[in-house]
N, C-alpha and C positions, 0 to 999 in steps of 0.2 A: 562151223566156219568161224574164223578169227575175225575179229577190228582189224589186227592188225597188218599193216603192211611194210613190205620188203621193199629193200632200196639199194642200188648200188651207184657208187659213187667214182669215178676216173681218173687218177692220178698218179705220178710217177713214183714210183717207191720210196724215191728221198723225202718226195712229201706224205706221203703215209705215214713212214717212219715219224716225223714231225707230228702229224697228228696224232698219232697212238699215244704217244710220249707221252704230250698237252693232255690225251681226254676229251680232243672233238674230231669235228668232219668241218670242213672249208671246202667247198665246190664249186666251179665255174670260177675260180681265178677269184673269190669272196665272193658272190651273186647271191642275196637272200634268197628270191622264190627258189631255188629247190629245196633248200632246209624249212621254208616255211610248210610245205605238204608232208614233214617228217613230224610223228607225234610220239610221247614218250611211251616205250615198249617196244616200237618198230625196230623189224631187223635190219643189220645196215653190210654192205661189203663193200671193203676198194678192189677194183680192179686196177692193175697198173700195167700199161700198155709198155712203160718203160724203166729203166733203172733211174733212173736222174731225168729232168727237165732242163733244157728241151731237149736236148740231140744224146742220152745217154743208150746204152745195151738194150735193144729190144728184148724184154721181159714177157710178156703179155699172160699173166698170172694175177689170182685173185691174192692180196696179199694182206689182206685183215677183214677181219668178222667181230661181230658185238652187236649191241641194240642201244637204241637213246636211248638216254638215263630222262631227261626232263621235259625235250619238247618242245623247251627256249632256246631260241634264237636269240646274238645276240652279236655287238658291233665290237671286234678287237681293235686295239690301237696299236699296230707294230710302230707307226711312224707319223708327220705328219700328214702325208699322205696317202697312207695305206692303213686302211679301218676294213677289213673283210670281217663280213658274217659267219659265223660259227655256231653250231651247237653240240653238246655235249653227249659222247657219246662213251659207253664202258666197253674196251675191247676185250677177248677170252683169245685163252691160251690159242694159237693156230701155227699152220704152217704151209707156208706160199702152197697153191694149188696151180698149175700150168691149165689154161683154159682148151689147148686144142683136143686133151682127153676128152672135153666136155661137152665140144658143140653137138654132136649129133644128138644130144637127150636136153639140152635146154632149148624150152620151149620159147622163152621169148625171144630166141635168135632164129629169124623168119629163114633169112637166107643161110645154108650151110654153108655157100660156097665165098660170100660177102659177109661173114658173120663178123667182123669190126665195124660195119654200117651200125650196130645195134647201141655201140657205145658213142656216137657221135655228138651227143645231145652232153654229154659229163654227169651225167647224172639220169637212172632211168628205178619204175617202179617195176616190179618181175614176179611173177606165184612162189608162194610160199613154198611148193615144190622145187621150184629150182633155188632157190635161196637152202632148202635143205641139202639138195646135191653139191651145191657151194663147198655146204658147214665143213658136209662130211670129208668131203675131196681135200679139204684144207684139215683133217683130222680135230675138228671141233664138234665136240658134244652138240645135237641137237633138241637134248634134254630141257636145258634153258629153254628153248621157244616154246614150250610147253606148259611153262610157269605161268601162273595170273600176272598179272599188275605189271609194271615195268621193271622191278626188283630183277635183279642181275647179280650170279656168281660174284668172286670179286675178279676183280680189273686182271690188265697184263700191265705190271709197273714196272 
C-alpha cells in the first residue's frame, strides 16, 4: 500500500490549459484547503466538466494527469485583488479521456445514474485504482506512479 494519494481537481479546459502551461493546480476559484491535503508525490487529474468558463461546450472529460512536484502551497498575485493558492504540479504527456466511458468501473462515483453529484465539491480524493483507469483512459503511462519519492518523467512544456 502507498502514502500516497490521488486527487482530482474541476475545471474548465481553458483553465487547465492555463494551468498545465504555468506548472500548477488553482482550485475552488484559488481556495487553499484543498491544495493543503495535496503532498509531493500525489497523483493529480482535472476533470473538466466544460470547454471554457462559465457557459462554454459541455466537455465532461478528464483533461490532464501529473503528480505534485513539492507539496507547497503558495499565494499568486495576478492582481490587486486576486492572490489564488497554488501548487505546483509536473503534467505527462495525455490525451483528453470522455468520462461517460468510465462511470460504470469508478468506484468513487456512488451513484451511476447522478454521477456529476461526485464532482461537486471542485476538488475530491479517489483510489488509486481509479486514478489508474484515468491514466490509462487518457493514454498516459501509469509506470510513473510506481516510482519512489515524488521524482516525475519530464513535464508537458
Amino acid at each position: 500500500m502507498s502514502d500516497r494519494s490521488y486527487w482530482i481537481g474541476v475545471a474548465s479546459k481553458d483553465h487547465v490549459d492555463y494551468a498545465v502551461a504555468g506548472g500548477f493546480t488553482q482550485l475552488n476559484h484559488g481556495k487553499a484547503a484543498p491544495l493543503e491535503r495535496m503532498r509531493a508525490g500525489d497523483g493529480f487529474v482535472f476533470y473538466s466538466p466544460r470547454a471554457a468558463y462559465p457557459g462554454g461546450e459541455v466537455l465532461q472529460a478528464f483533461t490532464a494527469i501529473g503528480r505534485v512536484r513539492n507539496g507547497i502551497v503558495y499565494q499568486a498575485t495576478l492582481a490587486t485583488d486576486l492572490r489564488p493558492f497554488r501548487i505546483e504540479v509536473d503534467y505527462l504527456p495525455s490525451q483528453p479521456a470522455p468520462i461517460k466511458p468510465l462511470i460504470a468501473q469508478l468506484s468513487f462515483i456512488r451513484s451511476k445514474t447522478h454521477w456529476g453529484a461526485a464532482f461537486r465539491y471542485g476538488a475530491l480524493r479517489i483510489p488509486e485504482v481509479d486514478f489508474m483507469l484515468i491514466g490509462t483512459a487518457m493514454d498516459c503511462s501509469p509506470v510513473w506512479a510506481a516510482a519512489p519519492g515524488p521524482g516525475v518523467p519530464a513535464a508537458v512544456g
